[in-house]
C-alpha positions as CSV (number, residue, x, y, z in Angstrom):
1,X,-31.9,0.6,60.3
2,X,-31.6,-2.2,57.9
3,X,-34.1,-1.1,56.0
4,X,-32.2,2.2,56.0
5,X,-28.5,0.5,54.7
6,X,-29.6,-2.0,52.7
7,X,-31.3,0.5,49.6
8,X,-28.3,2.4,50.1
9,X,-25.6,-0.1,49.6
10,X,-27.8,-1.3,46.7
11,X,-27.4,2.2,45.2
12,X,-23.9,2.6,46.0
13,X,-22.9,-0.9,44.2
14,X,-25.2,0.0,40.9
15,X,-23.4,4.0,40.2
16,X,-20.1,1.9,41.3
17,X,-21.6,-0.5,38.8
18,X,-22.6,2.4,36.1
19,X,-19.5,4.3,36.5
20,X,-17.2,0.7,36.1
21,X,-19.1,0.1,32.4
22,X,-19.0,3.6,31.4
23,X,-15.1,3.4,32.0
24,X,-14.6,0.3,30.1
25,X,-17.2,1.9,27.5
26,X,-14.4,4.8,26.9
27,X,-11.2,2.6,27.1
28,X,-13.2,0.2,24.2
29,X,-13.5,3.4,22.1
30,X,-10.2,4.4,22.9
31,X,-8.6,1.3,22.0
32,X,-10.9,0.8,18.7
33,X,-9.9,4.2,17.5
34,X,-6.2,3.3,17.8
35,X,-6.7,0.4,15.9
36,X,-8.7,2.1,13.3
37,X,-5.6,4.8,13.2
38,X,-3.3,1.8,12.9
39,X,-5.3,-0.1,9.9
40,X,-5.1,2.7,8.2
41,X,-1.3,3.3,8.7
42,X,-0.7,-0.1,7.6
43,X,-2.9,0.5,4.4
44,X,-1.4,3.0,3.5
45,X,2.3,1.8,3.9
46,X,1.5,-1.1,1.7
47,X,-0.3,1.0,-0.7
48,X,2.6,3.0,-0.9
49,X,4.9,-0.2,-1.1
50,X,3.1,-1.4,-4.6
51,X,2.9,1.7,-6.0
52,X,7.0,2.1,-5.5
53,X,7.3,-1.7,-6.9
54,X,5.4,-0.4,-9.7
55,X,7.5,3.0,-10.2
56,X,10.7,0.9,-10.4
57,X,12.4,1.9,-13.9
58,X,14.3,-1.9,-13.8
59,X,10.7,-3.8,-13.7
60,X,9.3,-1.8,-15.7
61,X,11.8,-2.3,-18.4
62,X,12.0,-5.9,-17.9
63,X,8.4,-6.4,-18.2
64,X,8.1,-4.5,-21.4
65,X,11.0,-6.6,-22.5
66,X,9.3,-9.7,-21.5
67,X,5.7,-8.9,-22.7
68,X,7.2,-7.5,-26.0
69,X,8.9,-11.0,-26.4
70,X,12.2,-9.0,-27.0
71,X,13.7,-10.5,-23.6
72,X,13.1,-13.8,-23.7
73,X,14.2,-16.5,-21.0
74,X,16.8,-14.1,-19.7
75,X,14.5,-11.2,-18.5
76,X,12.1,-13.5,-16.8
77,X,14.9,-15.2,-14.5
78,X,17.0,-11.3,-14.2
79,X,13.3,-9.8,-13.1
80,X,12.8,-12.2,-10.6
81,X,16.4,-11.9,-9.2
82,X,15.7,-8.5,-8.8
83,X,12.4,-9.0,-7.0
84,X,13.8,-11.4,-4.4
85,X,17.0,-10.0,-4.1
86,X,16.3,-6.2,-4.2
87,X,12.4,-6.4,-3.5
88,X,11.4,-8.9,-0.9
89,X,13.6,-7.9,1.4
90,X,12.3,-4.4,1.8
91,X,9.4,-5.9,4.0
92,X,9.6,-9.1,5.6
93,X,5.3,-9.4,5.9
94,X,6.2,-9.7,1.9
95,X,5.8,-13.2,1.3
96,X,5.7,-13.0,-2.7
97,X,5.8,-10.7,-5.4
98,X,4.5,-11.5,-9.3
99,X,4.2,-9.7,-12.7
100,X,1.4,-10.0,-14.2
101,X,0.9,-9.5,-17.9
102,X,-1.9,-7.5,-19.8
103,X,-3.9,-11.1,-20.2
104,X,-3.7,-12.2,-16.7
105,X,-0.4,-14.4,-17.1
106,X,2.3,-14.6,-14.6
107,X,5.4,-13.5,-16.6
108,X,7.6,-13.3,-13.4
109,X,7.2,-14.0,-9.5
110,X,9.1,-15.2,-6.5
111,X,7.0,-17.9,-5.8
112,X,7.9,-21.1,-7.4
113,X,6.0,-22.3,-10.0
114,X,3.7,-19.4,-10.3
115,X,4.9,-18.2,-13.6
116,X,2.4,-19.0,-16.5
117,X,-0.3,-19.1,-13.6
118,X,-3.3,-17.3,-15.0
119,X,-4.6,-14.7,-12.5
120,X,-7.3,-13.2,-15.0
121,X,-10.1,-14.0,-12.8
122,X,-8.5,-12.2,-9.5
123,X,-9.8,-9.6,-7.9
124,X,-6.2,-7.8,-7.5
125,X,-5.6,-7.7,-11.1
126,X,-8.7,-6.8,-12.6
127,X,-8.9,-4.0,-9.5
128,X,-5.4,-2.8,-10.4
129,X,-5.8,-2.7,-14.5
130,X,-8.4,0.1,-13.8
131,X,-6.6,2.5,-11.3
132,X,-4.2,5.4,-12.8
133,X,-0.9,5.1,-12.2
134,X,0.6,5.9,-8.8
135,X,-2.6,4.4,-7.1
136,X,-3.3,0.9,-5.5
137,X,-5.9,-1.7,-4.5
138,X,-5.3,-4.0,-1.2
139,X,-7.8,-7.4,-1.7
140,X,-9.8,-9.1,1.0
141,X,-7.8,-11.3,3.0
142,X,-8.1,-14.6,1.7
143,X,-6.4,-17.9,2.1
144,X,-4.4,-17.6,-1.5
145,X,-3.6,-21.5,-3.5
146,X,-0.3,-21.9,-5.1
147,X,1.1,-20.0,-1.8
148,X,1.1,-22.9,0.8
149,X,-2.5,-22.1,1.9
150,X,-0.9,-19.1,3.9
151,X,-3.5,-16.1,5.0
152,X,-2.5,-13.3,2.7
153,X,-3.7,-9.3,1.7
154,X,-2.9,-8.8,-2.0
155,X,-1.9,-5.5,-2.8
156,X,-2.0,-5.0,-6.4
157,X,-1.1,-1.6,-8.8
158,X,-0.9,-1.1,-12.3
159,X,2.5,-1.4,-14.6
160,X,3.1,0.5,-17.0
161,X,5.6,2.1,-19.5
162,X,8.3,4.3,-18.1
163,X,6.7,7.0,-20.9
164,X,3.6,6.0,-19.6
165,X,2.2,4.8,-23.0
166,X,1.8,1.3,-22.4
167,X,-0.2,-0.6,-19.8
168,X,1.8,-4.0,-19.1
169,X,-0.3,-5.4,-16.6
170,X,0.0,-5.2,-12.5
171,X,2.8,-6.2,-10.0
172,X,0.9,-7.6,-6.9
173,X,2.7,-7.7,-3.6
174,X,0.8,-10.6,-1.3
175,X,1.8,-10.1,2.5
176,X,1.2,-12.7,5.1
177,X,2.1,-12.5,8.7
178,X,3.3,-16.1,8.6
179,X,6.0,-16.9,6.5
C-alpha cells in the first residue's frame, strides 16, 4: 500500500508545487506591469513639469534679459526668487532648479553657488539644446556634485524666446527623493 501512497503524495506535492510557482509567476508579472505603468506616469509628469518651467513667460523674459546682458545683477537674483518661491514648491521631489545659458553657464539656480557653474559637458543640456520646444529629456539617475551628493533624475528642456526666435539655453529641473 505504501508503495501505492507514497508516488501519489509525491505527485500531489509537485502540481501543489507547479501550481504555487505559476501563481507567483502571474502576481510577478502583475506587479512588474504596474510598475512599468507607474514609471511611465512619473515620466511623464516630470516631463510635463520642465516643459511648463520652460513655457513660463516670467523666465523666459528674465533669461533673455540676463543672456542679453540688459538685466544685469537684478534679473539673476528676481529669477531665482521666482524659481524658489513660485517654482520649487510645485513639487516637493524638486530639489533644485537652474538656467542654463546657450554656452553651458548657470545664469540662475536655486542651489547655492551653482551660478557661473559650467554644465556644457552634461548630458541634460546638450540632450535638451536639441529637442523642439514643448519636448523634454529625463537623464540617468546619477549621484549629481555641487548638490550634496544627493541621488537625483535631471529633467532638462529647451528655453527659448516667447516669439520663439531665440534659443537661450535649458532650464533643468533635478528631482531627488531625499531632500
Amino acid at each position: 500500500m505504501l508503495v501505492f501512497v507514497l508516488p501519489l503524495i509525491i505527485l500531489v506535492i509537485a502540481v501543489a508545487q507547479n501550481k504555487a510557482a505559476e501563481n507567483i509567476l502571474n502576481k510577478l508579472i502583475l506587479v512588474s506591469g504596474a510598475i512599468h505603468t507607474n514609471l511611465h506616469a512619473f515620466s511623464d509628469s516630470i516631463k510635463g513639469r520642465a516643459v511648463d518651467f520652460s513655457s513660463d513667460g516670467f523666465i523666459r523674459d528674465t533669461a533673455g534679459e540676463i543672456i542679453s546682458g540688459s538685466g544685469g545683477s537684478l534679473a539673476v537674483q528676481k529669477l531665482n526668487e521666482h524659481l524658489i518661491n513660485n517654482k520649487m514648491r510645485l513639487d516637493p521631489s524638486i530639489v533644485g532648479i537652474s538656467v542654463i545659458g546657450l554656452k553651458g553657464k548657470v545664469i540662475a539656480s536655486t542651489i547655492p553657488g551653482e551660478i557661473g557653474a559650467d554644465e556644457f559637458s552634461n548630458d541634460y543640456f546638450i540632450e535638451a539644446l536639441k529637442l523642439p520646444y514643448k519636448n523634454a529629456y529625463i537623464s540617468d539617475i546619477a549621484e549629481r556634485d555641487g548638490r550634496e551628493k544627493k541621488i537625483a533624475i535631471a529633467v532638462s528642456a529647451p528655453l527659448i524666446s516667447r516669439d520663439g526666435a531665440d534659443l537661450y539655453g535649458a532650464i533643468v529641473l533635478y528631482y531627488s527623493n531625499h531632500k
